[in-house]
C-alpha beads as a LAMMPS data file, in Angstrom:
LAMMPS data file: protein, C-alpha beads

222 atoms
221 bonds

1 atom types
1 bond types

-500.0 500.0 xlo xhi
-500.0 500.0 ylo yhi
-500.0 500.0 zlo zhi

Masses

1 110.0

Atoms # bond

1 1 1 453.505 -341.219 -38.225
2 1 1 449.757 -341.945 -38.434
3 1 1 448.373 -344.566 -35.984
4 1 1 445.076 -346.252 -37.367
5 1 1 443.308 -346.418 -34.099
6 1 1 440.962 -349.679 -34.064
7 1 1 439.055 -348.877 -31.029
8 1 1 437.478 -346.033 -32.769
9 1 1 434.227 -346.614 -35.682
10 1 1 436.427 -345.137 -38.620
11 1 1 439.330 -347.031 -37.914
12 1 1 436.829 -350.011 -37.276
13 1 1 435.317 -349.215 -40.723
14 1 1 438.687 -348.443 -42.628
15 1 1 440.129 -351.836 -41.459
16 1 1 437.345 -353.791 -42.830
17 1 1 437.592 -351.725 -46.172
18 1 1 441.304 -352.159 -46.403
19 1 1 440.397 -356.183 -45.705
20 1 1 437.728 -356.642 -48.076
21 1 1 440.391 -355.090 -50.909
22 1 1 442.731 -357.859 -50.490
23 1 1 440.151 -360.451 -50.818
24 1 1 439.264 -359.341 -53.961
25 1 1 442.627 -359.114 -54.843
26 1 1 443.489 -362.576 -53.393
27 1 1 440.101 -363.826 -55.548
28 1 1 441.140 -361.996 -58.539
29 1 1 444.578 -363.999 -58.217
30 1 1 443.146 -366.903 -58.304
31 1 1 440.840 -367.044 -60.756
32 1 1 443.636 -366.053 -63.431
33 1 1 445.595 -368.486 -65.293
34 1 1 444.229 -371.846 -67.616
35 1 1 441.176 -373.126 -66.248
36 1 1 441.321 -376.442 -64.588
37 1 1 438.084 -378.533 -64.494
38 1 1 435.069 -378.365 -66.783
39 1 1 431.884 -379.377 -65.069
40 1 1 428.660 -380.362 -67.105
41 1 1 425.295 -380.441 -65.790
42 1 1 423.360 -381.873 -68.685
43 1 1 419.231 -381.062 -69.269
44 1 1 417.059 -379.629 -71.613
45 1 1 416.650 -375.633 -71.934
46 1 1 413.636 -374.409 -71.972
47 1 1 410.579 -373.146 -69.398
48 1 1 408.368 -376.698 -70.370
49 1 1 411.148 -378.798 -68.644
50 1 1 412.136 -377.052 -65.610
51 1 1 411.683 -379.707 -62.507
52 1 1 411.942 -382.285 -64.472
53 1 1 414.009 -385.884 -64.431
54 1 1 415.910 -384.811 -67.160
55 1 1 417.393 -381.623 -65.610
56 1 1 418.671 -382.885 -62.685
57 1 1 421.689 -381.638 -64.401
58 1 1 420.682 -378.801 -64.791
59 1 1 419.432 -378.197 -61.059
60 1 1 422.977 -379.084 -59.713
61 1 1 424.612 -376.024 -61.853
62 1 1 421.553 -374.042 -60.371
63 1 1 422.423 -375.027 -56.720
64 1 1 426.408 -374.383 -57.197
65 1 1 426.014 -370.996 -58.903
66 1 1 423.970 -369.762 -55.965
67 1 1 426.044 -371.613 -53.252
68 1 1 429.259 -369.835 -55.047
69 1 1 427.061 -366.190 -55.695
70 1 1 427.408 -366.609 -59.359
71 1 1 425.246 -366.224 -62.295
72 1 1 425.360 -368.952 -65.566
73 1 1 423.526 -366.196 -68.021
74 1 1 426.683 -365.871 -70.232
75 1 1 426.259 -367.646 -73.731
76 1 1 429.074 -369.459 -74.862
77 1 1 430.064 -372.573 -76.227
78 1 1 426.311 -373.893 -76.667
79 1 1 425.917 -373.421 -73.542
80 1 1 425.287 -370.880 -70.606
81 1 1 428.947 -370.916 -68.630
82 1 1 430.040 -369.382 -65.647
83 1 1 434.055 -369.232 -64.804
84 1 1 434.598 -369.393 -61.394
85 1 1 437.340 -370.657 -58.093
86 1 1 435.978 -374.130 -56.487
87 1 1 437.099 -375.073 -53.588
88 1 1 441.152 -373.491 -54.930
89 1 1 440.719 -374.768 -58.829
90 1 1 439.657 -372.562 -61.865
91 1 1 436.552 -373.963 -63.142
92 1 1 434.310 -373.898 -65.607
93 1 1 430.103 -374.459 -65.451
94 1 1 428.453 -375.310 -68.142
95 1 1 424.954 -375.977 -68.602
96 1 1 424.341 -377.165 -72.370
97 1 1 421.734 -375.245 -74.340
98 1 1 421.509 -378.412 -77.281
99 1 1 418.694 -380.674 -75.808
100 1 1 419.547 -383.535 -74.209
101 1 1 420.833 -385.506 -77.124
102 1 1 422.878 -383.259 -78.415
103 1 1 425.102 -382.221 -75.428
104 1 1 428.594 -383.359 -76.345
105 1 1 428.694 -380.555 -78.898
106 1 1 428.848 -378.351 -76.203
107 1 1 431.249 -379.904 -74.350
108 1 1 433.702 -380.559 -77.004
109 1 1 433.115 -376.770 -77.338
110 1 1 434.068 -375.989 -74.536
111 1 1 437.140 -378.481 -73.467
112 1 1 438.611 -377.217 -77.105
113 1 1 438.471 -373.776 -76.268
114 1 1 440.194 -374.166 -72.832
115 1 1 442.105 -376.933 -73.653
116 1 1 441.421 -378.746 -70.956
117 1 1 441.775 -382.899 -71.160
118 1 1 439.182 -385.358 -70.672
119 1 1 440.483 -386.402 -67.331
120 1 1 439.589 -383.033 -66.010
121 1 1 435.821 -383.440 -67.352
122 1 1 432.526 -383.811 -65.275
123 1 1 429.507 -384.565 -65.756
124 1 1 426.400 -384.498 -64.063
125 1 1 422.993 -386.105 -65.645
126 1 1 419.848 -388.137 -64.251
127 1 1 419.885 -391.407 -63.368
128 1 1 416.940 -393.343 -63.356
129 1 1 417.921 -396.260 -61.879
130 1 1 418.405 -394.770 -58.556
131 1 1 415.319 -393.266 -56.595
132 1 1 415.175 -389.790 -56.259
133 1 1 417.981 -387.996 -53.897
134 1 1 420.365 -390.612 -54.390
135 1 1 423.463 -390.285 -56.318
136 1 1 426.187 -392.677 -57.833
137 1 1 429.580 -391.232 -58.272
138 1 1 431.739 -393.455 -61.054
139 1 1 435.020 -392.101 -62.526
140 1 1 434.625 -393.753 -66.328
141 1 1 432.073 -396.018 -67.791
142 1 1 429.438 -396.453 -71.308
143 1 1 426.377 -394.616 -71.901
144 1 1 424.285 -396.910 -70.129
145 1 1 421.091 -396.164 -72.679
146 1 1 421.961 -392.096 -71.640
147 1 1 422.076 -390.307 -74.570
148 1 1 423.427 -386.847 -73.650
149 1 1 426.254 -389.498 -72.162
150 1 1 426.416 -391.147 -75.505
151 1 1 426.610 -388.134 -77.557
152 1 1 429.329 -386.687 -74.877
153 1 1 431.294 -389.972 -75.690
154 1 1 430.994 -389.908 -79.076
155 1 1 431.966 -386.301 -79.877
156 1 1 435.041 -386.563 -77.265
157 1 1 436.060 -390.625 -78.438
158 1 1 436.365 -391.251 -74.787
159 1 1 434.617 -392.857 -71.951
160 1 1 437.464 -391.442 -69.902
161 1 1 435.506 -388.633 -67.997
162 1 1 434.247 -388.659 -64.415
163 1 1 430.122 -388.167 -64.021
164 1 1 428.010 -387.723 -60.921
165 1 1 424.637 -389.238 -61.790
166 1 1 421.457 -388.269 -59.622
167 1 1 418.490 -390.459 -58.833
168 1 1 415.297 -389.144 -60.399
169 1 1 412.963 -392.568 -59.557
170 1 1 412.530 -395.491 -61.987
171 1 1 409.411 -395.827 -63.931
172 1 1 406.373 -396.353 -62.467
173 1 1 405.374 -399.517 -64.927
174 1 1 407.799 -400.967 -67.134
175 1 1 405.152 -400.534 -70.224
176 1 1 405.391 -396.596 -69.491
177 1 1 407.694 -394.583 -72.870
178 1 1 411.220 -393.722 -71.201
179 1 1 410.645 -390.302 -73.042
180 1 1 407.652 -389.710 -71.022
181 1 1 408.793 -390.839 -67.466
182 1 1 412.599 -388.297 -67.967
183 1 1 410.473 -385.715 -68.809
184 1 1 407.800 -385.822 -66.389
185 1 1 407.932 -383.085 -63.062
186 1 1 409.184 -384.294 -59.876
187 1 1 406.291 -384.368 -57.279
188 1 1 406.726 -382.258 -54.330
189 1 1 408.594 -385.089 -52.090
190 1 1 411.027 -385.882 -54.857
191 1 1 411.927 -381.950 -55.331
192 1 1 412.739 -381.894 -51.259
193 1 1 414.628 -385.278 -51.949
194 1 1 416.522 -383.710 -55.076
195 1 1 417.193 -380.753 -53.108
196 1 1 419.459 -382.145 -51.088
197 1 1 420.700 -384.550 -53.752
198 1 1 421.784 -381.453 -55.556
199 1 1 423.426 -379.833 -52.631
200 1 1 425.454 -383.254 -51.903
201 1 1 426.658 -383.283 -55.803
202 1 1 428.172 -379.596 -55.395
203 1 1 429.912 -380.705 -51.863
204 1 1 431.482 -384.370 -53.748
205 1 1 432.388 -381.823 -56.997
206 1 1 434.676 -379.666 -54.691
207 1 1 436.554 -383.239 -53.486
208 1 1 436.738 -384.616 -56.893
209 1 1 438.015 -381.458 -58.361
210 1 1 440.852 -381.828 -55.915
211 1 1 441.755 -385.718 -56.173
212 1 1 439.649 -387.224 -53.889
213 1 1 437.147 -388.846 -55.849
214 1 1 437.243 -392.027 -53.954
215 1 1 436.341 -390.218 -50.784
216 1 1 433.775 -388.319 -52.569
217 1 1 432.021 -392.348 -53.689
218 1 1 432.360 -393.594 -50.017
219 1 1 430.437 -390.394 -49.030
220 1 1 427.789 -390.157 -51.340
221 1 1 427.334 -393.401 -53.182
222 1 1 424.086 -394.856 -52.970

Bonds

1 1 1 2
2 1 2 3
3 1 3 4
4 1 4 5
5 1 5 6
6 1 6 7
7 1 7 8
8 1 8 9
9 1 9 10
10 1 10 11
11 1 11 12
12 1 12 13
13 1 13 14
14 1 14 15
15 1 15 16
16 1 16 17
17 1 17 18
18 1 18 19
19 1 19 20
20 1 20 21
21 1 21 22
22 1 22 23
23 1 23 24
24 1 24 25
25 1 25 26
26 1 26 27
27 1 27 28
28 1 28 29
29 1 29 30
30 1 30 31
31 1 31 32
32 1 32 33
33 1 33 34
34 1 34 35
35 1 35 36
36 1 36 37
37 1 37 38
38 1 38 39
39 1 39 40
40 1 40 41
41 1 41 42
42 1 42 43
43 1 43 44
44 1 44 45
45 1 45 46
46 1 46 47
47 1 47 48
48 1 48 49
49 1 49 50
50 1 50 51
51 1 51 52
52 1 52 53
53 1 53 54
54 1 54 55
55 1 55 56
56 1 56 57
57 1 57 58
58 1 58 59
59 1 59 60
60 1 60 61
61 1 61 62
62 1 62 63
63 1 63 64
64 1 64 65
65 1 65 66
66 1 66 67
67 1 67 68
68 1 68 69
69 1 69 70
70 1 70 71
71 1 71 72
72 1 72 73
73 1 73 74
74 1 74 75
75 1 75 76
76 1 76 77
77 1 77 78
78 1 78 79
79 1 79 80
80 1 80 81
81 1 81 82
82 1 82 83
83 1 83 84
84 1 84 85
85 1 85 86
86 1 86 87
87 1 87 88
88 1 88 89
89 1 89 90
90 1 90 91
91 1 91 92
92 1 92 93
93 1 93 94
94 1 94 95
95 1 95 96
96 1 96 97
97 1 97 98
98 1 98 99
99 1 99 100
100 1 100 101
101 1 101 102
102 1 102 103
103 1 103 104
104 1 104 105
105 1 105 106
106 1 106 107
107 1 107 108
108 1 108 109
109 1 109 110
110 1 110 111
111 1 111 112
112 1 112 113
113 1 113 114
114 1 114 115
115 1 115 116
116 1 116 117
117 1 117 118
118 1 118 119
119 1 119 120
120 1 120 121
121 1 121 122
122 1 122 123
123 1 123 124
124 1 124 125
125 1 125 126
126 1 126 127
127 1 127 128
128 1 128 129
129 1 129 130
130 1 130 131
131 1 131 132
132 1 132 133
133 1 133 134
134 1 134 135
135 1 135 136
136 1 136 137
137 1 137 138
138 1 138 139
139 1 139 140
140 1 140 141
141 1 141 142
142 1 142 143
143 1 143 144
144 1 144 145
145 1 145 146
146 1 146 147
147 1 147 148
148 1 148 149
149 1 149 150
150 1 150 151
151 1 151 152
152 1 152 153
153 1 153 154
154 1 154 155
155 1 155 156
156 1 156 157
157 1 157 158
158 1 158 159
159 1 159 160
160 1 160 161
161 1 161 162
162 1 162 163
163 1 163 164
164 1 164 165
165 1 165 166
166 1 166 167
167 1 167 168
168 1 168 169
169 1 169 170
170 1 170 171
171 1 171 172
172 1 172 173
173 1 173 174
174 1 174 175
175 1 175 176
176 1 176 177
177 1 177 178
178 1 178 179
179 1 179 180
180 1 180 181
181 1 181 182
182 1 182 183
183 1 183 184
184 1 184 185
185 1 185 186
186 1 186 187
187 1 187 188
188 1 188 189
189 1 189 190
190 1 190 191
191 1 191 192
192 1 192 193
193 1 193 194
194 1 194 195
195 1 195 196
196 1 196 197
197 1 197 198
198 1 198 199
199 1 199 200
200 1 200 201
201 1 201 202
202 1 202 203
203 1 203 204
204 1 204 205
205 1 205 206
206 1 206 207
207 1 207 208
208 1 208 209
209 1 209 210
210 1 210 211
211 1 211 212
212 1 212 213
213 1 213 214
214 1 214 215
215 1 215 216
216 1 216 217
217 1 217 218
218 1 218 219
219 1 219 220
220 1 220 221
221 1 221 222
């Protein structure tokens, strides 16, 4: 019978090979079946608004494909999508390609297609109540004057949805157009401030997506 000796470089090299097969298989495995959780990050498409208030949304997606080596360039549903296993649960990314006012059309898309209920919905949008790199995790609640929240609430009939809402900085003056301030770029403190922001939203998404939201708020809640 043949012996795979370890101690030599081709056994060394075989072993890892043979290794790296199951894992694919093993992430192969998972990533079959229904898809679990739908995950919004809501913005404005478009080189003109990159880094600004309004795509905080958009900049979480950005962060979580990279952290999880995957790329949202698939059209589908509105929308550029990635399908992908967070954290042990199917998901699916989706970064609306409506404008901002638009975006429950693509997530209506997108829950339709998959079936997947409202409960299993999240969405992440700017907040410009908080100061930027602090977020606010709430399971349900209105619009609050958002409209890609309104028009998600609208499309769906339901307030029922968890969101993860980023500081981007209130405005300056209270006499300066909303419209202006949301799509405005961050300075360079803010971006290092969002950065991280960003990085916390993708590490509370992987708790919520498996029922622990509350631990996820008493984490990250501003």
């Amino acid at each position: 019978m043949y012996r795979l000796n370890l101690l030599c470089p081709k056994g060394v090299s075989l072993f890892m090979g043979i290794m790296d097969i199951f894992a694919q298989i093993e992430k192969e495995r998972k990533s079959t079946g229904k898809p679990e959780w739908l995950i919004a990050g809501l913005g404005n498409p478009g080189l003109v608004y990159e880094k600004t208030r309004h795509n905080a949304g958009f900049m979480t997606m950005d962060c979580l494909a990279q952290q999880e080596h995957v790329e949202m360039n698939k059209l589908k549903f509105k929308s550029y999508y990635a399908d992908l296993t967070l954290a042990g649960k199917r998901c699916i990314l989706i970064k609306p390609q409506t404008y901002m006012n638009n975006s429950g059309e693509a997530v209506v898309q997108a829950m339709q297609f998959y079936k997947i209920d409202i409960s299993h919905v999240i969405i992440v949008f700017d907040d410009i109540s908080l100061a930027a790199g602090k977020l606010r995790i709430r399971r349900k609640g209105s619009a609050g004057g958002h409209n890609g929240i309104k028009s998600i609430i609208e499309l769906t009939g339901s307030e029922d949805f968890s969101r993860i809402k980023l500081g981007v900085g209130q405005k300056p003056n209270k006499n300066m157009d909303l419209a202006d301030w949301v799509l405005s770029k961050f300075t360079e403190q803010e971006l290092e401030a969002m950065q991280k922001s960003c990085a916390d939203a993708c590490e509370a998404l992987k708790l919520m997506i498996n029922n622990n939201t509350e631990k996820a708020m008493n984490l990250y809640n501003a």
